[in-house]
Each structure stands twice: as C-alpha cells, then as structure tokens.
VEXLUM-457738 format. One record per atom (N, C-alpha, C): residue in one letter; z, y, x. Coordinates in steps of 0.2 Angstrom, whole numbers, padded with zeros to 4 digits, always signed. Example, Ala and Ser with C-alpha at 12.3 -4.5 7.8 and 13.67 -1.06 7.14 Angstrom:
REM residues 2
a+0039-0028+0066
a+0039-0022+0062
a+0039-0016+0066
s+0035-0011+0064
s+0036-0005+0068
s+0039+0000+0064
END
This chain:
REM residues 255
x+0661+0619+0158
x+0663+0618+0151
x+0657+0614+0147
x+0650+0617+0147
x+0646+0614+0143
x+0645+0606+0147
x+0647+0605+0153
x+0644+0599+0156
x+0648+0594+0154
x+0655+0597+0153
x+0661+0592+0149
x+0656+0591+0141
x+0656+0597+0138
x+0653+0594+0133
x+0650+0590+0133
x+0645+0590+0138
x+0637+0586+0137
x+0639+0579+0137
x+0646+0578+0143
x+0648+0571+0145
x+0653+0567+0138
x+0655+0572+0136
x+0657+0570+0130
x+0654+0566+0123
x+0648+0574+0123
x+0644+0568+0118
x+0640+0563+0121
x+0641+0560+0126
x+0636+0554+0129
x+0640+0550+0129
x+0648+0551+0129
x+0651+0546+0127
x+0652+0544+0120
x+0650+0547+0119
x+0651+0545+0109
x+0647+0540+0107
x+0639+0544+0111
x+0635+0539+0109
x+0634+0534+0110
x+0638+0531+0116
x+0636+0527+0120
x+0643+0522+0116
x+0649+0524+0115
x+0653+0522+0110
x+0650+0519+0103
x+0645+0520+0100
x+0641+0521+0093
x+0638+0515+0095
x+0635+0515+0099
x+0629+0512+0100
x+0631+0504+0104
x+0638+0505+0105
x+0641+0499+0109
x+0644+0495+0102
x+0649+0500+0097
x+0648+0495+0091
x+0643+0493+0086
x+0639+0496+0086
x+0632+0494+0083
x+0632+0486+0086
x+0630+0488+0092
x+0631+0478+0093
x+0634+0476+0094
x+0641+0478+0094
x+0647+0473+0094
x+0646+0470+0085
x+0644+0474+0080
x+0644+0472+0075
x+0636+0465+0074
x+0633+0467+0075
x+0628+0465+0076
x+0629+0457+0079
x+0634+0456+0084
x+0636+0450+0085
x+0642+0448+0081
x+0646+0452+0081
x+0651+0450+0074
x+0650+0446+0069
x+0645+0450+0065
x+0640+0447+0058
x+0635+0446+0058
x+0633+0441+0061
x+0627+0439+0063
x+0624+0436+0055
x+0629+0434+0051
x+0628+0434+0044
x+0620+0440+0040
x+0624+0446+0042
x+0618+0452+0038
x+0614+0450+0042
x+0612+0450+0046
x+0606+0449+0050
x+0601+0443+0049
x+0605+0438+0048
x+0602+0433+0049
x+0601+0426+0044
x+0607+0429+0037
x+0607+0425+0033
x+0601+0425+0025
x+0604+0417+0024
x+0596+0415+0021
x+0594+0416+0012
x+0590+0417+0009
x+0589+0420+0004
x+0591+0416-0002
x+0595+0416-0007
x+0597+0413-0014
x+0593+0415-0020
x+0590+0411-0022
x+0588+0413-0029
x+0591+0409-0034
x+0592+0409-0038
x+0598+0407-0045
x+0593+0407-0053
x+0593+0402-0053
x+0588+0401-0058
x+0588+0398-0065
x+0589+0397-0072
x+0590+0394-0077
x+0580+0393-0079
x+0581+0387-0083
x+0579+0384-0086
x+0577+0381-0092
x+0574+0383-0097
x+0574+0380-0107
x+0568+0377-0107
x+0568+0371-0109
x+0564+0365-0110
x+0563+0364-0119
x+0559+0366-0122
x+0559+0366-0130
x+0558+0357-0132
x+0562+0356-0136
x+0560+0350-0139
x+0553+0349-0141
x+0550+0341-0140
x+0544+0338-0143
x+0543+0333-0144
x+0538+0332-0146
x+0534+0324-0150
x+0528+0321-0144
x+0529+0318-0140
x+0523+0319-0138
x+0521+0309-0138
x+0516+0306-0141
x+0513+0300-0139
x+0519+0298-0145
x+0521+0299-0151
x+0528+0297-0155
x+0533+0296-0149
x+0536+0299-0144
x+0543+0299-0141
x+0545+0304-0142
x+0551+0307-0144
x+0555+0311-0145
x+0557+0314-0138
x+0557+0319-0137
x+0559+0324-0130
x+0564+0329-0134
x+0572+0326-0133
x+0574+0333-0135
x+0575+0338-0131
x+0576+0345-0135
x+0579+0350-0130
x+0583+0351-0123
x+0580+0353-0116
x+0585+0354-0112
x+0585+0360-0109
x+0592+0361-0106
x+0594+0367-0100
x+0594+0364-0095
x+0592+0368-0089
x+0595+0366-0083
x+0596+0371-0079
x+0599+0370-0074
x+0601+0376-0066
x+0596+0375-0060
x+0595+0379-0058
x+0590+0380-0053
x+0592+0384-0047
x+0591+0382-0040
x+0594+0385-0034
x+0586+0386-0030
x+0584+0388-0026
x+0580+0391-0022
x+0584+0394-0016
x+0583+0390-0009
x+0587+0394-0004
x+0578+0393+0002
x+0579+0400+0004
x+0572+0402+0010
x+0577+0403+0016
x+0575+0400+0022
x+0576+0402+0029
x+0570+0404+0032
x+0567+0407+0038
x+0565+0408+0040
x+0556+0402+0040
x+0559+0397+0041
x+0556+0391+0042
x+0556+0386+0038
x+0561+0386+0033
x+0564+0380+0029
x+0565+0385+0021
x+0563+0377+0017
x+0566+0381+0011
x+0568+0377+0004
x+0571+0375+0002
x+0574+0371-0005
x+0575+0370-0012
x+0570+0371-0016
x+0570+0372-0024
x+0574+0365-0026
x+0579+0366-0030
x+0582+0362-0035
x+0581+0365-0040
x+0580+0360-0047
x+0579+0362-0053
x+0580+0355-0057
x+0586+0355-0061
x+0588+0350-0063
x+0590+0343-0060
x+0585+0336-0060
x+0588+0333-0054
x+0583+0332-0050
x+0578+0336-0049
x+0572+0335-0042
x+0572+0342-0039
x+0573+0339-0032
x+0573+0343-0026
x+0567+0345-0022
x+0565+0351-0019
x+0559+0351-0014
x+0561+0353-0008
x+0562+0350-0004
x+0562+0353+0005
x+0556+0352+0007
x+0556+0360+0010
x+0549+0361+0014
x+0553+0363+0021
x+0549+0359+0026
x+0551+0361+0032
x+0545+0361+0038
x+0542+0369+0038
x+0538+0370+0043
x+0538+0368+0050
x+0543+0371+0051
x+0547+0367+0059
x+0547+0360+0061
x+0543+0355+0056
x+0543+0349+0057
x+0536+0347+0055
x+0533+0353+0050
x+0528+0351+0045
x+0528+0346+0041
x+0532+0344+0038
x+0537+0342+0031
x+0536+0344+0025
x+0536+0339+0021
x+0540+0341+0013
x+0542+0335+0012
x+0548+0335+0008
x+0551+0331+0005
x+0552+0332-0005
x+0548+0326-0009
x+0549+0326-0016
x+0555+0323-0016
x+0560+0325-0019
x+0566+0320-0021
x+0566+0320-0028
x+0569+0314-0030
x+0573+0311-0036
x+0580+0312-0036
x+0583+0317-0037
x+0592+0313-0037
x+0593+0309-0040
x+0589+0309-0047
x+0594+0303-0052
x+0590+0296-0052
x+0585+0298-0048
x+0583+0287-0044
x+0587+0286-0036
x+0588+0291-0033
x+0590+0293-0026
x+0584+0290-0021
x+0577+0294-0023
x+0571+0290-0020
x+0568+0298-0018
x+0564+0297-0012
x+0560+0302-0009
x+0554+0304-0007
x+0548+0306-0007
x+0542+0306-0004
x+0541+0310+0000
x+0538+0308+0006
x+0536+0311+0013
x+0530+0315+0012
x+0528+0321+0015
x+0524+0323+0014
x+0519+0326+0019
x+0515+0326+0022
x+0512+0330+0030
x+0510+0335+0028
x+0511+0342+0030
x+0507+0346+0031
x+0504+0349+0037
x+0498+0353+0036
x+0495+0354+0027
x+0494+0347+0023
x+0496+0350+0017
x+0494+0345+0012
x+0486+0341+0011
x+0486+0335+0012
x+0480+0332+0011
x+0482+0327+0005
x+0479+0327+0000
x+0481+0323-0005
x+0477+0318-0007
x+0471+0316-0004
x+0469+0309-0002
x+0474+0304+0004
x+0478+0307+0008
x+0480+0304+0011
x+0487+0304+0009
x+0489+0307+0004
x+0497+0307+0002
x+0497+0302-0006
x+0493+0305-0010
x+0494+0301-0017
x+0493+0292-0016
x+0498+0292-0021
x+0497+0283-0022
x+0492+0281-0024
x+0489+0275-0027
x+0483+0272-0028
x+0482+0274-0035
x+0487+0276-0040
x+0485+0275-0046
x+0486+0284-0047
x+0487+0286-0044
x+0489+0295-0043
x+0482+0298-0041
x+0479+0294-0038
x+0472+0297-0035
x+0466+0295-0040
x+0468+0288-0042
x+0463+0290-0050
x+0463+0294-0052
x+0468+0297-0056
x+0470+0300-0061
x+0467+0307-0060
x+0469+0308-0054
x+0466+0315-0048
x+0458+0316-0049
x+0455+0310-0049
x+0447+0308-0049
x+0445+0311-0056
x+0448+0311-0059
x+0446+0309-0066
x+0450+0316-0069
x+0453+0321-0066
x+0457+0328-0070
x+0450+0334-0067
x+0449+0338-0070
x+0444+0345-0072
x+0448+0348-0071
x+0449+0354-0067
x+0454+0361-0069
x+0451+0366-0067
x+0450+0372-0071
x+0449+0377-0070
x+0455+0383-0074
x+0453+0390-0068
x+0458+0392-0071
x+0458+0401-0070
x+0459+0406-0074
x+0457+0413-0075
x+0465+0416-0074
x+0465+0422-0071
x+0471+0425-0070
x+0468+0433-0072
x+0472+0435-0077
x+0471+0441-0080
x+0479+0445-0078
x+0478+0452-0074
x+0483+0457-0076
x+0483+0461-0080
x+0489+0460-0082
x+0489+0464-0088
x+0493+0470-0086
x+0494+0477-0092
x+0495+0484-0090
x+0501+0482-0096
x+0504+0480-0097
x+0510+0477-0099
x+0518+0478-0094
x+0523+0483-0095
x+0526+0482-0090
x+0533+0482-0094
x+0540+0481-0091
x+0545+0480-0095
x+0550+0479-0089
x+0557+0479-0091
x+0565+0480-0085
x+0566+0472-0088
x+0565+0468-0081
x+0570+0461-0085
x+0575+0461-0080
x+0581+0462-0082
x+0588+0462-0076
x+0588+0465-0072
x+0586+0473-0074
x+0583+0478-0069
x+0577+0479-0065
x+0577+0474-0066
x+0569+0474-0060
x+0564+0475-0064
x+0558+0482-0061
x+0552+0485-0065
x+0550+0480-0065
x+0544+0474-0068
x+0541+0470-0072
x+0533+0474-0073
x+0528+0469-0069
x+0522+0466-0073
x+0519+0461-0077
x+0517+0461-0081
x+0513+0456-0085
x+0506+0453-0082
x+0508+0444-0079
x+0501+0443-0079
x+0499+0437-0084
x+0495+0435-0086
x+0493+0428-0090
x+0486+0426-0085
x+0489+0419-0087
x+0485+0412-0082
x+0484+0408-0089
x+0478+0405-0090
x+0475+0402-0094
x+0471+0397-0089
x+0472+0390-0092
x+0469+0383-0087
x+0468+0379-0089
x+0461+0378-0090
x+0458+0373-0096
x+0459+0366-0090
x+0461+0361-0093
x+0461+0354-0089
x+0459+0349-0095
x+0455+0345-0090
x+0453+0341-0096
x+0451+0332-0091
x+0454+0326-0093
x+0453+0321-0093
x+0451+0315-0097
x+0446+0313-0095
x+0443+0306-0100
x+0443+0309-0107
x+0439+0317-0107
x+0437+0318-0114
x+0444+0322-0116
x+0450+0320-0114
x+0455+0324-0118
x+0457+0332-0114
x+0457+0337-0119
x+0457+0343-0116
x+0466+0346-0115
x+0467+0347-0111
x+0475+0353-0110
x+0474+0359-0108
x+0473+0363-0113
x+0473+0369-0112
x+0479+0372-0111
x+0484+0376-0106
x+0489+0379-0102
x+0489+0386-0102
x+0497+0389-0104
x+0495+0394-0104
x+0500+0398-0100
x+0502+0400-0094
x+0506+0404-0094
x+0507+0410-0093
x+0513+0414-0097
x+0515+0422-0095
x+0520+0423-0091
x+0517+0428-0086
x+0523+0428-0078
x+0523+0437-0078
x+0531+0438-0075
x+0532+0443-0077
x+0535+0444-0069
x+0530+0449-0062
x+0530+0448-0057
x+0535+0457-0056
x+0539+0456-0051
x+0542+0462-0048
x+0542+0462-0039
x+0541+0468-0038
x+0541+0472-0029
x+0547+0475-0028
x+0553+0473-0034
x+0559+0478-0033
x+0563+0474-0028
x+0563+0467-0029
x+0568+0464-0025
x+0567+0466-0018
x+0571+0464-0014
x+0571+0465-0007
x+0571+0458-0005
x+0563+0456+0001
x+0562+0448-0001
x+0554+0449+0004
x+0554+0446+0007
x+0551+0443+0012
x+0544+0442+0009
x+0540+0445+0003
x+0537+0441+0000
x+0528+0435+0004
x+0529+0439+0009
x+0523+0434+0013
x+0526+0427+0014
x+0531+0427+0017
x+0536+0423+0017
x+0536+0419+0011
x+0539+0420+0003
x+0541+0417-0001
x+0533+0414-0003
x+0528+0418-0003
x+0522+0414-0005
x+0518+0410-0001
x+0519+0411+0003
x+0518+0404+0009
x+0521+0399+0006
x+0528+0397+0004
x+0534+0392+0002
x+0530+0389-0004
x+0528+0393-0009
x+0529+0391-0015
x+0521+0391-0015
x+0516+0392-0012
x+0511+0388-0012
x+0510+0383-0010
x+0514+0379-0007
x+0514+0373-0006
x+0518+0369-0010
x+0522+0371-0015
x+0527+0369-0019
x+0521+0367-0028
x+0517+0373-0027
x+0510+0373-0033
x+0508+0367-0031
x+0505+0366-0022
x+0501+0361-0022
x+0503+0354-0022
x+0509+0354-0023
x+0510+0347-0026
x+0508+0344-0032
x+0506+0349-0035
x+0505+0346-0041
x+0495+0347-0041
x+0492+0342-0039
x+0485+0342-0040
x+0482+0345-0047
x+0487+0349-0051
x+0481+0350-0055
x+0480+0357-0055
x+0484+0360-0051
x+0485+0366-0048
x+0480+0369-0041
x+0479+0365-0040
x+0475+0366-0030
x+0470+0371-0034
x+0466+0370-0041
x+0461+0374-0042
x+0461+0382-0043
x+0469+0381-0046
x+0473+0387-0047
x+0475+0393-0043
x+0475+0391-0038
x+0477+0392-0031
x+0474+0400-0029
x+0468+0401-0029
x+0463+0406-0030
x+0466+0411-0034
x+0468+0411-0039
x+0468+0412-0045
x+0475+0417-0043
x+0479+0410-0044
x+0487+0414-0041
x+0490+0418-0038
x+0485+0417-0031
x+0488+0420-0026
x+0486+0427-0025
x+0482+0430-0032
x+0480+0436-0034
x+0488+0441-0035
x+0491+0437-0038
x+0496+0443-0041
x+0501+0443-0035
x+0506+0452-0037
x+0510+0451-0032
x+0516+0453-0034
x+0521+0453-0030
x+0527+0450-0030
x+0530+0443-0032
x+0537+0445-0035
x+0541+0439-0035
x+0540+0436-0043
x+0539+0430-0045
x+0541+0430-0052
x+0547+0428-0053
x+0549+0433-0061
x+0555+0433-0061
x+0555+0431-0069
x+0551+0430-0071
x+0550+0425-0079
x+0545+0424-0078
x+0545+0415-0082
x+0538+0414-0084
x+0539+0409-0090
x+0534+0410-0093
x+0532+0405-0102
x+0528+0400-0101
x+0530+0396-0100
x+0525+0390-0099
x+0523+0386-0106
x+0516+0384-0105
x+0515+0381-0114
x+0508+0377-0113
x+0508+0371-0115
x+0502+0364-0112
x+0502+0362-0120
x+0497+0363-0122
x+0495+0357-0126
x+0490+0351-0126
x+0495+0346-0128
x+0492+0337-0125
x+0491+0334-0134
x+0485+0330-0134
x+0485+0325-0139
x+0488+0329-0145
x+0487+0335-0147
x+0489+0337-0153
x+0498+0340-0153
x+0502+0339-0146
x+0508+0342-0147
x+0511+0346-0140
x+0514+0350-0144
x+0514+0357-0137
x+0522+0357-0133
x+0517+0355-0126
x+0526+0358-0123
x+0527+0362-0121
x+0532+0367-0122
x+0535+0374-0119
x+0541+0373-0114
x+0540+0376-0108
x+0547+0378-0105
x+0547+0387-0104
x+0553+0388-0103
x+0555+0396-0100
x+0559+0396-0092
x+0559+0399-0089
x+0561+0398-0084
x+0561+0407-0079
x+0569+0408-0081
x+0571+0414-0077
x+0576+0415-0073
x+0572+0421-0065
x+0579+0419-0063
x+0583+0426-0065
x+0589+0423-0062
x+0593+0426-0063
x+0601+0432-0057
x+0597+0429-0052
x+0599+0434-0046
x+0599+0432-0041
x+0596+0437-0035
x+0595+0434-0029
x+0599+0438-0023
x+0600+0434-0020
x+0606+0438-0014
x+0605+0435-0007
x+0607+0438-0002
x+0607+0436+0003
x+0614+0431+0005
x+0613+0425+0011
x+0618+0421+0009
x+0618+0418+0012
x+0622+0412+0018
x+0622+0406+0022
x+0620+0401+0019
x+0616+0398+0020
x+0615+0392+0018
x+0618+0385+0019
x+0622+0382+0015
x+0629+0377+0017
x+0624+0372+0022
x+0628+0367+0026
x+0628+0364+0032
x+0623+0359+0027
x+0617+0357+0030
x+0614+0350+0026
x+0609+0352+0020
x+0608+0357+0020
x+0605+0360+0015
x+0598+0358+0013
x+0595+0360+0020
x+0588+0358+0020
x+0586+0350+0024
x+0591+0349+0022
x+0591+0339+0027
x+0589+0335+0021
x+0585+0329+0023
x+0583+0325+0017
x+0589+0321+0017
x+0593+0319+0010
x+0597+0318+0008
x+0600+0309+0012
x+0605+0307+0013
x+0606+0301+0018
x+0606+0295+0010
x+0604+0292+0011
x+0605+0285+0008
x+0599+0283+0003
x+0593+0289+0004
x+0589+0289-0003
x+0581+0282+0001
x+0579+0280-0003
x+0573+0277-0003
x+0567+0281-0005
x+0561+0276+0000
x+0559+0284+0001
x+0550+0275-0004
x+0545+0282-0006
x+0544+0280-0010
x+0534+0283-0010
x+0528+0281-0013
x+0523+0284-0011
x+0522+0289-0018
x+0521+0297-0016
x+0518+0304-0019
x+0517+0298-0025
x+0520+0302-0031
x+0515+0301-0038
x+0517+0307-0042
x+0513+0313-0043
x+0517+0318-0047
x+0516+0315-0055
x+0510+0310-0057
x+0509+0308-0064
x+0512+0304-0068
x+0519+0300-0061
x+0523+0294-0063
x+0529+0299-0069
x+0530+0293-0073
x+0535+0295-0080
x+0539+0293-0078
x+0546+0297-0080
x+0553+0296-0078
x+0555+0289-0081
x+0559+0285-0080
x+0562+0280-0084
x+0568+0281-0087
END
C-alpha cells in the first residue's frame, strides 16, 4: 500500500513539473517579454534670444529588450542596439537619422561645427542625496539633486535637476543603466556628469529640469507613468525605412 502511495505521489509530481513546462513553452510571453515604460512630458513656455517657445506636452514610450532598446519622446527617437553596437538619433518630423558606433567616441561621431562648440563647453557637475522621500504613484521615492555649472565663451548655464529615484519597480536595473548611459552620452555636455549620476540608484520616475541661458530659464518636467512587461511590436527597434541619414549634431536648432 505505501509503495502505491509513494508511486502515486511521483506521479503528481512528475505531472507538476511536466505543466510547468508545457506552460513555459505555451507563454513564452512571461518569460521572455520586453519592458514598457510610458512617459509624459511638460515643457514650460519661454523667451529665449527674443523667440518665443510656447508651452508643450508630449508622450514618451521607453521599450528595453535584453540587447536592444527604444526611447521616443515627442518627435525624436533613440535606438540603441548592442547586438550590432549601434545607436541610432532620429528626427521623425525631418525623417533624417544619425549613425552612431559604440562605444561612443565623439571626435569621431560629431560634425564639424558640433566639435567646436564641444571644444569650447566647461561642465562640471555635483550630485547630492538627499533624505527627502515621498510615494509618487505608489512607488517609495528618493530625492536627489544634480547641480551643473556649464559654461561657454564667457556665457555661464547653470542646471538644475531634481530626480526622484525608486527600487520598487521590478526592472533589470543594471540593465536599464547601461541603456541610458549611453542615451546621457549623447549629449556631450553631460560625459562630465557621468561620474556623478551613475552614483544614484534606481529607476527615475520624476524629474525637474531647469537651465538658465543669457538671462532666461528653461524648465521641463518629465514623469513616468507606468511600466509593464510586454511584446514589443514587429520593427520596433529597426531604423525607420525611407529616412536620410545625416552627421551627429546635438547643438543643431530645429527648423
């Protein structure tokens, strides 16, 4: 009798353990699918040089695969594609793109009038944590502030941001900081910052941005607003088909 038993529960288990992988193969979705963050964006009106900047919003998507990853934000796109060692800067609304090798070298990616300007910018930059904590859409929240003196041909941009970083989400964060270091260093006025940032941890899930230039201040806000696990549509992380591809300028003005 107990040997029936014993055979019994070995079948069970062996039952268990056979749907386990039958699911496992079923939904290869849980397993395997790719990260979604969902993000808005508030841009404050300003005066800058006597041109008028009104107010904007925009939407913002963030998809992470293991290898690959995609920030939209308004109409410029970022594909980073380690699997190739890639970046791509898009333009949607000129439908133009810049190539990019990684690592990033930025004497051999900037344009000619991008590398001046590079020659000629000072950045320095301090990261303070602060004992400031708060729930933004659930998630436990710290406080840190980055303060970044830059300064050009005499004219100073003092920057200010406040980020409000979480460990609650459930997120790869080695992972997402690898992606979005490379997304800071596109912007050469940040390579100095670098040090600085990669001090805090977690995800940010708010941040107050604030520059002032030639006597007027630009503010943006930028929060997300929820992140989920989730396929990433067919094409996602492909450079867009028909666009013109163009050389790295981060300092060029929109037209």
């Amino acid at each position: 009798m107990r040997r029936k038993k014993d055979m019994s529960k070995k079948k069970i288990f062996y039952v268990i353990v056979s749907l386990f992988i039958f699911c496992l193969f079923l939904f290869p979705a849980l397993t395997k699918a790719d990260v979604l963050i969902k993000k808005t964006r508030h841009t404050d009106a300003a005066t800058i040089m006597g041109q008028s900047q009104p107010a904007k919003d925009e939407q913002g998507l963030t998809w992470i695969a293991k290898d690959k990853m995609r920030n939209d934000m308004g109409e410029e796109s970022i594909i980073i594609r380690f699997d190739i060692n890639k970046i791509y800067a898009i333009d949607n609304s000129e439908k133009t793109y810049s190539e990019i090798d990684l690592p990033i070298d930025m004497e051999k990616t900037l344009s000619p009038e991008a590398k001046t300007m590079m020659q000629m910018m000072t950045v320095t930059a301090t990261l303070t944590e602060t004992k400031e904590t708060q729930q933004i859409r659930g998630w436990n929240c710290k406080k840190y502030l980055v303060n970044i003196s830059a300064s050009m041909m005499g004219m100073n941009m003092p920057i200010t941001i406040e980020m409000w970083n979480t460990k609650d989400i459930e997120l790869d964060y080695n992972l997402y900081n690898k992606f979005f270091s490379q997304v800071m260093l596109l912007n050469p006025m940040f390579k100095d910052a670098m040090a600085e940032l990669e001090k805090m941890e977690g995800i940010t899930v708010l941040q107050k941005f604030s520059m002032t230039m030639m006597g007027a201040e630009q503010k943006f806000q930028e929060e997300v607003i929820s992140v989920e696990k989730k396929d990433a549509p067919a094409g996602t992380y492909e450079l867009p088909q028909g666009y013109t591809k163009k050389a790295y300028n981060p300092y060029a003005q929109k037209k």
